[in-house]
C-alpha positions as CSV (number, residue, x, y, z in Angstrom):
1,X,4.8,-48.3,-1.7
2,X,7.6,-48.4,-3.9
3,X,5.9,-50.1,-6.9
4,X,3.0,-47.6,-5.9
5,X,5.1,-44.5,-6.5
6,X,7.1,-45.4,-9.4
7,X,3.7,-46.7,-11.0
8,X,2.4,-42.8,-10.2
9,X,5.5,-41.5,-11.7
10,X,5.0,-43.2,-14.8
11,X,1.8,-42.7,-15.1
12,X,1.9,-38.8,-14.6
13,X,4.8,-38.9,-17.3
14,X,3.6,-40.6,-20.2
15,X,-0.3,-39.8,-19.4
16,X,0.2,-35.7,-17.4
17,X,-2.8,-34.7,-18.7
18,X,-5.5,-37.5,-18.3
19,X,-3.5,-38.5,-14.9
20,X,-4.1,-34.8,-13.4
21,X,-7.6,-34.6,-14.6
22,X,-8.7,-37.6,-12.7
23,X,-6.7,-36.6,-9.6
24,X,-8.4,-32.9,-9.8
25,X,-11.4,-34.1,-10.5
26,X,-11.9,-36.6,-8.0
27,X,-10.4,-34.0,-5.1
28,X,-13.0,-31.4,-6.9
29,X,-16.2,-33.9,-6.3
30,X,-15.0,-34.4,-2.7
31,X,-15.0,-30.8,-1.9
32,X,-19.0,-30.6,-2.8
33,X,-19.3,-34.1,-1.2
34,X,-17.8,-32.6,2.1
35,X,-20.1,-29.3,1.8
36,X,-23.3,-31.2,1.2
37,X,-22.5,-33.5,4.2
38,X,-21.6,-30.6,6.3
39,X,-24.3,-28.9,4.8
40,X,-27.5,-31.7,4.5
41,X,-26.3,-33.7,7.7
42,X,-25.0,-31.7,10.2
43,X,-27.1,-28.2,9.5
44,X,-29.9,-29.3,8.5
45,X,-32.7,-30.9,10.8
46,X,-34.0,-33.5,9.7
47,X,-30.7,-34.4,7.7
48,X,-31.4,-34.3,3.9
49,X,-30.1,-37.1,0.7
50,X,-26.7,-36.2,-0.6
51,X,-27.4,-34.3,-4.0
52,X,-26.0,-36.9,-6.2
53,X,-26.6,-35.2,-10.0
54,X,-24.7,-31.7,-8.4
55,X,-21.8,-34.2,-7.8
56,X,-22.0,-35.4,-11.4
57,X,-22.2,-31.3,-12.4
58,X,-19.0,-30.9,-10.3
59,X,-17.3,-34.4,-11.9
60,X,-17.4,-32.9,-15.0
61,X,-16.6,-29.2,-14.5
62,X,-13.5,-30.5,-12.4
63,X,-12.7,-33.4,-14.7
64,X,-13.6,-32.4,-18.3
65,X,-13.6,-28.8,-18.1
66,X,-11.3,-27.0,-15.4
67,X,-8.4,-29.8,-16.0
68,X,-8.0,-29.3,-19.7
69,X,-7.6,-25.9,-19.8
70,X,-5.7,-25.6,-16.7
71,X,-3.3,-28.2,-18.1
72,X,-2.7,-26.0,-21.9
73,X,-2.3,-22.6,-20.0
74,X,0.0,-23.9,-17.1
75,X,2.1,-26.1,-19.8
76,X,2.3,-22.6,-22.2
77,X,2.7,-20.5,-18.6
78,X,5.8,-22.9,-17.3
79,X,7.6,-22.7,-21.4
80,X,7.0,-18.7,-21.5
81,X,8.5,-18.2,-17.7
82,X,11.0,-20.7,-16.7
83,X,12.5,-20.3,-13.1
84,X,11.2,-18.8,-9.5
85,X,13.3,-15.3,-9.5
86,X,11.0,-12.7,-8.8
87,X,11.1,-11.7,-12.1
88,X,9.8,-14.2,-13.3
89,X,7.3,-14.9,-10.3
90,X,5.6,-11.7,-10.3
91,X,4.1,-12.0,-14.4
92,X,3.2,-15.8,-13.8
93,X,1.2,-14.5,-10.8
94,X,-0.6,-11.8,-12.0
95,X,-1.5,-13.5,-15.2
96,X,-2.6,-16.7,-13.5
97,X,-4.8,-14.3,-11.0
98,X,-6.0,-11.4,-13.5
99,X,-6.0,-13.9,-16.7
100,X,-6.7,-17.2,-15.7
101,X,-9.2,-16.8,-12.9
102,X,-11.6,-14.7,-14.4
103,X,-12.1,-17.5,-17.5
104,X,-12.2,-20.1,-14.6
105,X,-14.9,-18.3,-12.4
106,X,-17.1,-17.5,-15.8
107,X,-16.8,-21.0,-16.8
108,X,-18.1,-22.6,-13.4
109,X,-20.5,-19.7,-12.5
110,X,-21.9,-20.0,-16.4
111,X,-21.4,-23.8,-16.8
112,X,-23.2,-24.7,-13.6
113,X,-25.5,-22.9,-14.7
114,X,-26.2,-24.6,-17.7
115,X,-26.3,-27.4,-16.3
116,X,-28.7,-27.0,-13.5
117,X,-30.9,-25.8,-16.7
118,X,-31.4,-22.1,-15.2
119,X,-33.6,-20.2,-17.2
120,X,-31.0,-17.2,-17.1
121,X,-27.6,-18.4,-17.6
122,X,-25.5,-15.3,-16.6
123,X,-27.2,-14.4,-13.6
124,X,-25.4,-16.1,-11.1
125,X,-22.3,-14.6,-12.5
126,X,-23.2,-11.7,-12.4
127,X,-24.5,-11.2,-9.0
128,X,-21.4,-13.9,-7.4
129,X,-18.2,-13.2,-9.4
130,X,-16.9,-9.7,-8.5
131,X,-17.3,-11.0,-4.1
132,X,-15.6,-14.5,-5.3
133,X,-13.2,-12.8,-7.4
134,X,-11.7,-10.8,-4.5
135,X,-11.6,-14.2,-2.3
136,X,-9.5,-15.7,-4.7
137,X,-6.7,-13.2,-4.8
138,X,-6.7,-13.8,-0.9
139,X,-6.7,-17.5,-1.3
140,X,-4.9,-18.3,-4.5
141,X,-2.0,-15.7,-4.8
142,X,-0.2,-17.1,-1.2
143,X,-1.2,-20.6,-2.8
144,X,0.2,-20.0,-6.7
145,X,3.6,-18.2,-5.1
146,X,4.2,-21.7,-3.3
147,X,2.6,-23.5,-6.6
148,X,5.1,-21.8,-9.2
149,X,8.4,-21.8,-6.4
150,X,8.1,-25.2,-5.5
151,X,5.7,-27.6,-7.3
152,X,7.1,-29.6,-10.5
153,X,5.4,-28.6,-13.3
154,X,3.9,-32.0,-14.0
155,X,2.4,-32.1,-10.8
156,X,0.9,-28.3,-11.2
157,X,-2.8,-29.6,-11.5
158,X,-2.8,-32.5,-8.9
159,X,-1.0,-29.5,-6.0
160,X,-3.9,-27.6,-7.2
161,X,-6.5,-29.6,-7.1
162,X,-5.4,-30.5,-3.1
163,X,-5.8,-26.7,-3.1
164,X,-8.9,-26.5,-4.7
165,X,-10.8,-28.7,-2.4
166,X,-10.2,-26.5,-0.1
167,X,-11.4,-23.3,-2.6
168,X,-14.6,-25.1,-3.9
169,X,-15.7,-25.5,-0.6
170,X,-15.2,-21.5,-0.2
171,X,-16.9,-21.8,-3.6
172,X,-20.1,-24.0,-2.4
173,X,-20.6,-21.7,1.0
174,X,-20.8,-18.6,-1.4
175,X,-23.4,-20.6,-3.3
176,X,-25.3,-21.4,-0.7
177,X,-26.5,-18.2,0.7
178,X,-28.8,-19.2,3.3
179,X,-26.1,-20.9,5.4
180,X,-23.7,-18.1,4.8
181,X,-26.5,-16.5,6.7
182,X,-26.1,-19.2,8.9
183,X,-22.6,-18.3,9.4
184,X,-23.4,-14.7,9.7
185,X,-26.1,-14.7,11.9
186,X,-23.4,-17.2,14.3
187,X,-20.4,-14.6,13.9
188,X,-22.2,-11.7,15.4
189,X,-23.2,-13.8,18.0
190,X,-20.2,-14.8,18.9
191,X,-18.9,-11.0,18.9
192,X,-22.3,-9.7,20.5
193,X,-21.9,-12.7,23.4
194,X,-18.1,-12.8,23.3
195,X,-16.7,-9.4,21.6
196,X,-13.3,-9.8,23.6
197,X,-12.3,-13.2,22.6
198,X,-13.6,-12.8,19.1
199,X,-11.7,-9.5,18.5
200,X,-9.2,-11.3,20.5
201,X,-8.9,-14.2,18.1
202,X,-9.2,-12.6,14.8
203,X,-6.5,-9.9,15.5
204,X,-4.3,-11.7,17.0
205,X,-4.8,-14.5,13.8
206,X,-4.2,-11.4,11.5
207,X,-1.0,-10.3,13.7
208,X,0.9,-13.5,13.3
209,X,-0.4,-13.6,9.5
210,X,1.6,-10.3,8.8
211,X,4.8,-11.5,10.3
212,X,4.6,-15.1,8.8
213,X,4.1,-13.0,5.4
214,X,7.0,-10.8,5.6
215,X,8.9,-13.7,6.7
216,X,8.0,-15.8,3.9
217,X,9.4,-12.9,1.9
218,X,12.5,-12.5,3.5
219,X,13.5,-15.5,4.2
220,X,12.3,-18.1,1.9
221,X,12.8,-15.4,-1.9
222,X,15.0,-12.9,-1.0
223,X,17.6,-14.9,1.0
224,X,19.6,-17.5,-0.5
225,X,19.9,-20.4,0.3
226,X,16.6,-20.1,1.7
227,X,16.2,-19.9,5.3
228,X,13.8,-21.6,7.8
229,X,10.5,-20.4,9.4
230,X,11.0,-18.6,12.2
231,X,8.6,-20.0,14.9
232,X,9.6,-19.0,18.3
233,X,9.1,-15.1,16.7
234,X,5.4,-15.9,15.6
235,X,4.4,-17.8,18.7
236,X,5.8,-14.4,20.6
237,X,3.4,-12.5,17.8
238,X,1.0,-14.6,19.4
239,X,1.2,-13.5,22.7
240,X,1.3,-10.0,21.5
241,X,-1.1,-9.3,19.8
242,X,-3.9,-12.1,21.0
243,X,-3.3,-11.7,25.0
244,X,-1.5,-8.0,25.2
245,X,-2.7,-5.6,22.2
246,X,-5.8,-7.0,22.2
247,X,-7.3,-6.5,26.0
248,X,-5.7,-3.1,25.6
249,X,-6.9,-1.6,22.7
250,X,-10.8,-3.9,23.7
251,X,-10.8,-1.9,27.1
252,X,-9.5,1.4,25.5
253,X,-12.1,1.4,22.7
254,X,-14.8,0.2,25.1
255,X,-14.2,3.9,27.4
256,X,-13.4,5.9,24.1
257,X,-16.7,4.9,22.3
258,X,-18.6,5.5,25.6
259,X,-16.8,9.3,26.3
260,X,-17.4,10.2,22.6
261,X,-20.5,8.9,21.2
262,X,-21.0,10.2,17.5
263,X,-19.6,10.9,14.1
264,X,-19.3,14.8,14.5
265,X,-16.5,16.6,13.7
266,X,-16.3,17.8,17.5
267,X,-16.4,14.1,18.4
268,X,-13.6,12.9,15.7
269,X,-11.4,15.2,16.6
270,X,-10.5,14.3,19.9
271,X,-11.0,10.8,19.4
272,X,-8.3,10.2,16.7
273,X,-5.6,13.0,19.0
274,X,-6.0,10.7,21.9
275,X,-6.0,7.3,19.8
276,X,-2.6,8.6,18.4
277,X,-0.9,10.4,20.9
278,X,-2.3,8.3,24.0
279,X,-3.0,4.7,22.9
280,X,0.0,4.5,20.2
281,X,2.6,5.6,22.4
282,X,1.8,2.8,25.2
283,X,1.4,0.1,22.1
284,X,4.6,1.1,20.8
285,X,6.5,1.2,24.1
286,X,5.1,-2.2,25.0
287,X,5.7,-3.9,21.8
288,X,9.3,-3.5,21.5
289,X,10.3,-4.1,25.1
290,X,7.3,-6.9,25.6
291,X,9.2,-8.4,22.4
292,X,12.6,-7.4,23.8
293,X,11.7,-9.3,27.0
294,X,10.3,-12.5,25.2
295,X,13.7,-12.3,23.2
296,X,15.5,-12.7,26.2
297,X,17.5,-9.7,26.0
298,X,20.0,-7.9,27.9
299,X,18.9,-4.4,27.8
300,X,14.8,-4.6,27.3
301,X,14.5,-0.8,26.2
302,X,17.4,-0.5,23.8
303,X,15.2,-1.4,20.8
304,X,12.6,0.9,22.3
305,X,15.0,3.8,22.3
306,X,16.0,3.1,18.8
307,X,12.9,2.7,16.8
308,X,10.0,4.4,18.8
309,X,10.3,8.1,17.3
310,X,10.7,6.9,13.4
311,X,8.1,4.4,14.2
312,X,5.7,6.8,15.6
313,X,5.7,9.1,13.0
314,X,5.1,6.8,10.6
315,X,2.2,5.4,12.3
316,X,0.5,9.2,12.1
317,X,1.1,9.1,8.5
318,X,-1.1,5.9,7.8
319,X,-3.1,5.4,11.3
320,X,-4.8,8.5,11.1
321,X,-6.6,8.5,8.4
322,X,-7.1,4.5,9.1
323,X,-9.1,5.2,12.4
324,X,-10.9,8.5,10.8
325,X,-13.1,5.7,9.0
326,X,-12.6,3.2,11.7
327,X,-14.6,6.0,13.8
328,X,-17.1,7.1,11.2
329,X,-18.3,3.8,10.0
330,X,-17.3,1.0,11.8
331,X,-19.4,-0.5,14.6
332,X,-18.0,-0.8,18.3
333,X,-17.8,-4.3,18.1
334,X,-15.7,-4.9,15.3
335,X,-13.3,-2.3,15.9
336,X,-10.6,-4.0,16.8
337,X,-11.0,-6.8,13.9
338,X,-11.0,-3.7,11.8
339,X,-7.7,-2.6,12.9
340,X,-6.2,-5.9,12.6
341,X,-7.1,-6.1,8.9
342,X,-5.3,-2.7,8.4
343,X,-2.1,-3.8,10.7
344,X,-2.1,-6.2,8.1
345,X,-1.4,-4.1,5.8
346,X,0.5,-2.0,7.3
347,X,3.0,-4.4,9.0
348,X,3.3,-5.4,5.2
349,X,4.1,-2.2,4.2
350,X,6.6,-0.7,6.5
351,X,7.9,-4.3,7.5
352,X,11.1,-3.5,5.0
353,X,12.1,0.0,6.6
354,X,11.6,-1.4,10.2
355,X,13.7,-4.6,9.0
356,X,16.7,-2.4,7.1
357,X,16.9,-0.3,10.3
358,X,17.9,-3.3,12.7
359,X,21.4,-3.9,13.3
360,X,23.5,-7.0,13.4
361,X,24.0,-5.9,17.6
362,X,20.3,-5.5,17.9
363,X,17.7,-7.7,18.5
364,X,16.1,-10.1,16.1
365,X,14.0,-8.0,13.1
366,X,10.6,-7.4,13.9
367,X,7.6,-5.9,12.4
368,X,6.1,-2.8,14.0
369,X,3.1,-2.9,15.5
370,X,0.2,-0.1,15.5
């Protein structure tokens, strides 16, 4: 293993360019080779032949095309910003995002293209990259922070081709329309069949998401030396917010949908008074003593009494408006979903008040809830 790694090393250092190419390329073939297994002999009755020439297509956008450029712009990006202070974190980001990524989507949407021989080149571009644009910055911000904090710059393309096979497959299923109708058409199943374990499962997903985020931030940028993970605290945002805020707010929507049915202006109104003033009250009180009690600590209302009032009022500043449209537009069954994508977000965004306001007698920082 020795004479393995050191033959690796030397490789990557006198060849970085033709060594990364045929690491990424070879991780970028896999990822179609998975899809069209997943896709050709699992989903598909009876099971179809692998597609070997859209393996070729994806052997040389990942090996001739993708690599090279990656490797010029990520050896001019690493000379032009040299360290991880957020300083210089934040620029490499958003030009790797809002730079990079739209050459790299117009190249594979276009190339492929070509390739297949499509009569009109641009056309899957144009209907494919604005929706696969917006994935990225989901998928590949979280995975370029870690890329430009941690990764030597030498292994840049190899990190991101481990983190491309895991993209191009996102890439193939947005291809492949029917089976994202597949998927689709099995999601709202699943909700329609299940709609408490599904909300359930996604909210409580997003919940511990937003504290691992804010975390990440605190802990592993702003704090040096950089401090672990915090587990115990997400596997108590677990409990919260998949087996506690979850049943709650399922059983409370449930009987609110069913004594107001409508979008009227008579109907809104008394909706979103009782979804602040009698729902966020209870959440709030039984997040910080539920989290309080999980915490082990002496006096389970002490955070309660601290933090409620701010936290309430700041939760009528961004919650109303929030559950105006969540009323007006969003069906029943993905209500709760719905409002986990916007605690998201708005753990994210009040996560530094709530944290500064903690002191060092009280309990462990926490993010605030809905």
């Amino acid at each position: 293993m020795a004479f393995v790694r050191n033959t690796l090393k030397a490789f990557f250092k006198r060849q970085p360019l033709l060594a990364n190419s045929l690491i990424y390329g070879s991780l970028y073939v896999g990822a179609e080779f998975s899809q069209q297994w997943v896709t050709r002999k699992i989903f598909t009755k009876p099971p179809g032949p692998i597609d070997t020439p859209a393996l070729s297509r994806y052997a040389v956008m990942g090996t001739c095309i993708y690599s090279p450029i990656m490797y010029a712009w990520y050896k001019w990006l690493d000379r032009k910003y040299v360290g991880t202070a957020l300083r210089i974190l934040a620029p490499k980001l958003f030009l790797d995002q809002f730079v990079l990524t739209p050459v790299l989507l117009t190249t594979f949407f276009t190339g492929m293209s070509a390739m297949e021989g499509a009569e009109d080149k641009f056309a899957e571009c144009r209907q494919k990259f604005l929706p696969t644009f917006v994935r990225s910055c989901l998928f590949w911000l979280p995975v370029q922070t870690l890329n430009f904090t941690f990764v030597p710059p030498a292994f840049r393309i190899t990190y991101m081709g481990v983190c491309a096979f895991a993209w191009v497959n996102i890439l193939c299923w947005v291809k492949r329309q029917d089976i994202m109708a597949f998927v689709r058409s099995t999601l709202k199943t699943f909700f329609k069949r299940q709609p408490l374990l599904a909300n359930s499962l996604i909210y409580g997903s997003l919940y511990v998401g937003a504290e691992f985020s804010q975390q990440w931030v605190t802990r592993k940028i702003f704090t040096k030396p950089p401090e672990p993970i915090d587990t115990p605290a997400l596997g108590r945002y677990a409990v919260m917010g998949t087996c506690i805020y979850s049943p709650i707010m399922y059983a409370w929507y449930k009987w609110l949908d069913k004594k107001y049915v409508g979008t009227a202006l008579r109907i809104l109104a008394p909706k979103l008074f009782l979804d602040q003033f009698v729902l966020t009250p209870v959440l709030l009180t039984t997040f910080f003593t539920g989290m309080s009690a999980m915490e082990g600590a002496e006096d389970k209302f002490a955070e309660c009494r601290q933090k409620f009032l701010p936290t309430f009022v700041r939760s009528c500043l961004f919650w109303l408006p929030v559950q105006t449209l969540n009323f007006t537009f969003i069906p029943p069954a993905f209500r709760i979903t719905y409002m986990g994508v916007c605690a998201f977000a708005w753990v994210n965004i009040l996560c530094w008040v709530k944290r500064q306001d903690v002191t060092p007698s009280t309990q462990t920082p926490s993010i605030e809830p809905n």
